[in-house]
C-alpha positions as CSV (number, residue, x, y, z in Angstrom):
1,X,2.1,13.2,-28.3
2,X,2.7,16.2,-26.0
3,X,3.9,15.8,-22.4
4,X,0.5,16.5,-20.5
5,X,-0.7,14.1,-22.4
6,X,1.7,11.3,-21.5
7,X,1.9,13.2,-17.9
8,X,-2.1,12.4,-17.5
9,X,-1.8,8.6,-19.0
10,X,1.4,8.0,-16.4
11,X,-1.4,9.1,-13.7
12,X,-3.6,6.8,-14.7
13,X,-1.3,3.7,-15.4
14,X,0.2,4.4,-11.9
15,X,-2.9,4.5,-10.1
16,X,-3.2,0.9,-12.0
17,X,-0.4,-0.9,-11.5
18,X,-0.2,0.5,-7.7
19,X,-3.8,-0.8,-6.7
20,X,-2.8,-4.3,-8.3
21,X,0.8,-3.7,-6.4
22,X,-1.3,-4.1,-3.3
23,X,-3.5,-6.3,-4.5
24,X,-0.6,-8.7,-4.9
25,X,1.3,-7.9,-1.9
26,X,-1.2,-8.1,0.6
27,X,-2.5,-11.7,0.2
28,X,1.2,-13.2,-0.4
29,X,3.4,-11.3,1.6
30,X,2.1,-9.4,4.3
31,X,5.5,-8.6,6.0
32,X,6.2,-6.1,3.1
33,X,3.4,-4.1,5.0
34,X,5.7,-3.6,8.4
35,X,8.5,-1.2,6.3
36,X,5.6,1.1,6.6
37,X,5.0,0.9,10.4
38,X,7.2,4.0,11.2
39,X,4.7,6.1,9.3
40,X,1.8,4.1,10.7
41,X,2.6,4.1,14.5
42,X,3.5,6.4,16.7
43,X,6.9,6.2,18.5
44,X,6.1,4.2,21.1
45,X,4.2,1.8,19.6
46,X,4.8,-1.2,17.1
47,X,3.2,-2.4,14.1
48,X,1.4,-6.0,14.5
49,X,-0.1,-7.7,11.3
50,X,-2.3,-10.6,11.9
51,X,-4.1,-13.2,9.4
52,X,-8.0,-13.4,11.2
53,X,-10.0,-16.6,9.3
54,X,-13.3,-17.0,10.2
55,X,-15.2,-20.2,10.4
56,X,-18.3,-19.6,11.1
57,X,-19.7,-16.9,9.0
58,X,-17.9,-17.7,5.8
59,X,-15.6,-20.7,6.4
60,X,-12.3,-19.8,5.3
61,X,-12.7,-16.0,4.4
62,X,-9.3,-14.1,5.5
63,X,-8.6,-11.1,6.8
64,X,-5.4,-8.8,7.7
65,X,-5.8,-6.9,11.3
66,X,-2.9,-4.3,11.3
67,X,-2.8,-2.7,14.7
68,X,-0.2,0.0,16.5
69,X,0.2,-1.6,20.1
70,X,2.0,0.7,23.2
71,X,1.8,1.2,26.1
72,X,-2.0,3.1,25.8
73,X,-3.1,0.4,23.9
74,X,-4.3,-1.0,20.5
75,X,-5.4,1.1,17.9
76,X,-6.7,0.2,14.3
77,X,-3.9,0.9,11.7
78,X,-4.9,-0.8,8.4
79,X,-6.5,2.2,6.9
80,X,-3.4,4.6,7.3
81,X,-1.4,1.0,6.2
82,X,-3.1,0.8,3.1
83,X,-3.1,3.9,2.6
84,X,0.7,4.9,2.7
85,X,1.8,1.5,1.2
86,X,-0.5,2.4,-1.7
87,X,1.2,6.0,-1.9
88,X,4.5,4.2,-2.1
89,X,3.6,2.1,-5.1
90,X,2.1,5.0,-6.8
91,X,5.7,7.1,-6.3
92,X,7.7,4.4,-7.5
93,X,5.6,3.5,-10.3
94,X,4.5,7.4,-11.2
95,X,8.4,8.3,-11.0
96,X,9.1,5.5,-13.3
97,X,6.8,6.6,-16.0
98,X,7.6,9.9,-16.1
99,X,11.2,9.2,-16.7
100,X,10.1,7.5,-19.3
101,X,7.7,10.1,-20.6
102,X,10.9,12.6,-20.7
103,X,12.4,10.3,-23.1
104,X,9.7,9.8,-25.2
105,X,9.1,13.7,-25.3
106,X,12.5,14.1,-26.1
């Protein structure tokens, strides 16, 4: 199999296994968000995660509000969160297979 080959599977496996990385870490442990509140925030703010349920719309749908708080105020952070934890999944897991791919290569 030739490397751009196993370069363009290692994309697509990575992509995979980081959405479910999130998928997974999200729901069950939240705090693994806040490593990524330096990147999120700005310097004088501070990453909060909070668990909303509703109970009157659906009854007992969940939701994760991730805000920067300073001293200007709250501002919506889960996009950027999301975002740069799922970037960090994809590294790890898109570094991971391409060692791999060397080895098979070679």
């Amino acid at each position: 199999m030739s490397f751009p080959v196993l370069l363009a599977i290692d994309l697509g496996v990575s992509v995979f296994l980081a959405f479910m990385a999130l998928a997974v870490v999200v729901p069950l442990s939240p705090g693994v968000l806040s490593f990524f509140g330096p990147l999120v925030c700005r310097k004088d703010e501070k990453l909060t995660l909070t668990w909303t349920k509703a109970s009157y719309h659906r009854p007992g749908e969940r939701g994760l509000v991730a805000e920067c708080v300073g001293p200007s105020g709250r501002r919506n952070a889960v996009f950027r969160l999301l975002f740069f934890a799922f970037l960090a999944f994809f590294l790890v897991s898109f570094l991971a297979g391409l060692i791999i791919a060397v080895f098979v290569k070679f």
